[in-house]
N, C-alpha and C positions, 0 to 999 in steps of 0.2 A: 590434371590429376583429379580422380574423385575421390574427394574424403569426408565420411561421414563424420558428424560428432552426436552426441549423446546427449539428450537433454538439459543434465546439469550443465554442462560444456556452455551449452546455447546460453543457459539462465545466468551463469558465471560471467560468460561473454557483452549479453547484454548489463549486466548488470555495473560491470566493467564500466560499460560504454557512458550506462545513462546514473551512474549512481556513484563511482569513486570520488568524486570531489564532495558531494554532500555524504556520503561515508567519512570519510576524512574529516568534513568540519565536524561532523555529527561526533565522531571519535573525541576529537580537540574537546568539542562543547561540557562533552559527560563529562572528561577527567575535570575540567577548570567546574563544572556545575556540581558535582559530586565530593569534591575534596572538604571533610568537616561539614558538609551538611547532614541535619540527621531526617529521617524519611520521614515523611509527613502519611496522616493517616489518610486512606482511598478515599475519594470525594463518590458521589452518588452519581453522577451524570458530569459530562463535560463538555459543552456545547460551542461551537465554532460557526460564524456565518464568513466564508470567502467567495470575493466576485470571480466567476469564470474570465481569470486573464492568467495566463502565466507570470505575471507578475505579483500574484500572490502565493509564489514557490516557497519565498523566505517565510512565509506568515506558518505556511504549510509545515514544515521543520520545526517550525516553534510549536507548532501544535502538539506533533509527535514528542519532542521534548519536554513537554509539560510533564510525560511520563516517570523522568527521571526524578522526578521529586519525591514519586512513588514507591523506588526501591524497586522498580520494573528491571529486567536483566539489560544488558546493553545488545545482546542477541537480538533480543524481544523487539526495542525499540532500532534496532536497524531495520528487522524485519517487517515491522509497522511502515515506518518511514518507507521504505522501497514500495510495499503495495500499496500506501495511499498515494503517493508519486503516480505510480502507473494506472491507477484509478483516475484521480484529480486531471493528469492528462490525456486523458482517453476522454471525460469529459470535454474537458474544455475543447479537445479539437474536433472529436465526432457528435457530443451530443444536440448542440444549435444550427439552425439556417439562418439566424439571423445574426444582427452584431450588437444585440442591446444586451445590457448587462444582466448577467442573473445569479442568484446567491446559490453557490455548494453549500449544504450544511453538513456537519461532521461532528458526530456526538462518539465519545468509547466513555467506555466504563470499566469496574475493574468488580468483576464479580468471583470472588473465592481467589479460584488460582485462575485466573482468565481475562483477558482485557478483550472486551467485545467492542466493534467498531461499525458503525452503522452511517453511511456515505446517503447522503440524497440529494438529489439533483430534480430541474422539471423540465429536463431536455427530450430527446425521443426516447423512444422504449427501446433499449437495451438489456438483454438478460447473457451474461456471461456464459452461463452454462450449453447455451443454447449458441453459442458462437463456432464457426467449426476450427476443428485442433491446429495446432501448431504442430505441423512435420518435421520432426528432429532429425529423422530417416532419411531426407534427402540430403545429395550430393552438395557439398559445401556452394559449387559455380550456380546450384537450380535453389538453393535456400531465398528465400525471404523475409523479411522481420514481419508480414502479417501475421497476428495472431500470438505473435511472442509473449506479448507484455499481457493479456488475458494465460497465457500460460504460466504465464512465473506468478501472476496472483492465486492461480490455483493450484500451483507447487508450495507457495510458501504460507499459506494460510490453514488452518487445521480444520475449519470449515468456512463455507463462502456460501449466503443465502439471497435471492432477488426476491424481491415485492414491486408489482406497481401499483399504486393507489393513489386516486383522484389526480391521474397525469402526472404524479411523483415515481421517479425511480427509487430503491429503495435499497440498499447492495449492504451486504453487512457480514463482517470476517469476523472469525476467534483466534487468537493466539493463544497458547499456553502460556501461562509467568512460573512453569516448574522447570528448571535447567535441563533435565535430563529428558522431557520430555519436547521441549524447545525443537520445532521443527519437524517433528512427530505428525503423523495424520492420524487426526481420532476416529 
């Protein structure tokens, strides 16, 4: 049987795949982190160094969570959480040939109504945009997850900018923190 699905479908799907259980905790965390606390004011920078291993996934969440202290939307911060995930592991599994350690660093900030997030890595040069697309259009049996997870970072980001400088990648989203505009492309 050939049946198409539709972008969102594919994003939903994987997101399903690779994001329901840290959705779920992420859910849990806000309510128990949110209950009586009162918002603290936006800090100027926020900076984070994790070693390229998937086992700094947990550190990774805690990062994105830092948000909520902020009074950042739970939309906003699921939405962070999923495209640093798909960032962070797109790293760690394509950007090295070798197997020595090396630090992601991950700074956002919270400027006006906008949490800007800026991902750097000194792996190979990878530019997102410049990736080719993710076919939504084909027959569900000819589908592959190539290309997916570059696609839902640039479905769910309101903007997505590359730099490389001095062998640094340099990769850096915006979300919106206004509800109504949450998920919105500027």
């Amino acid at each position: 049987m050939s049946q198409e699905l539709s972008s969102i479908s594919i994003l939903y799907v994987f997101a399903a795949v690779n994001g329901l259980i840290i959705v779920s905790a992420a859910a849990f965390k806000y309510m128990a982190a949110s209950s009586g606390k009162k918002p603290q004011t936006h800090p100027k920078k926020m900076v984070y160094n994790l070693k390229n291993s998937i086992l700094e996934m947990d550190r990774l969440m805690d990062i994105v969570h830092e948000l909520e202290r902020y009074s950042v939307p739970i939309k906003v911060i699921f939405d962070v959480n999923l495209i640093l995930e798909e960032i962070f592991t797109n790293i760690i599994t394509h950007a090295y040939d070798d197997r020595k350690e090396h630090i992601i660093q991950i700074r956002q900030r919270i400027e006006g109504t906008r949490i800007i997030v800026e991902v750097r890595d000194d792996g190979r040069e990878f530019n997102p945009s410049k990736a080719p697309a993710f076919d939504a259009g084909k027959p569900l049996e000819e589908m592959t997850l190539d290309g997916l997870g570059i696609h839902l970072i640039v479905s769910m980001a309101d903007s997505l900018n590359y730099l490389r400088e001095d062998g640094i990648n340099i990769l850096t989203f915006e979300k919106s923190l206004i509800e109504e505009n949450v998920g919105s492309k500027n």
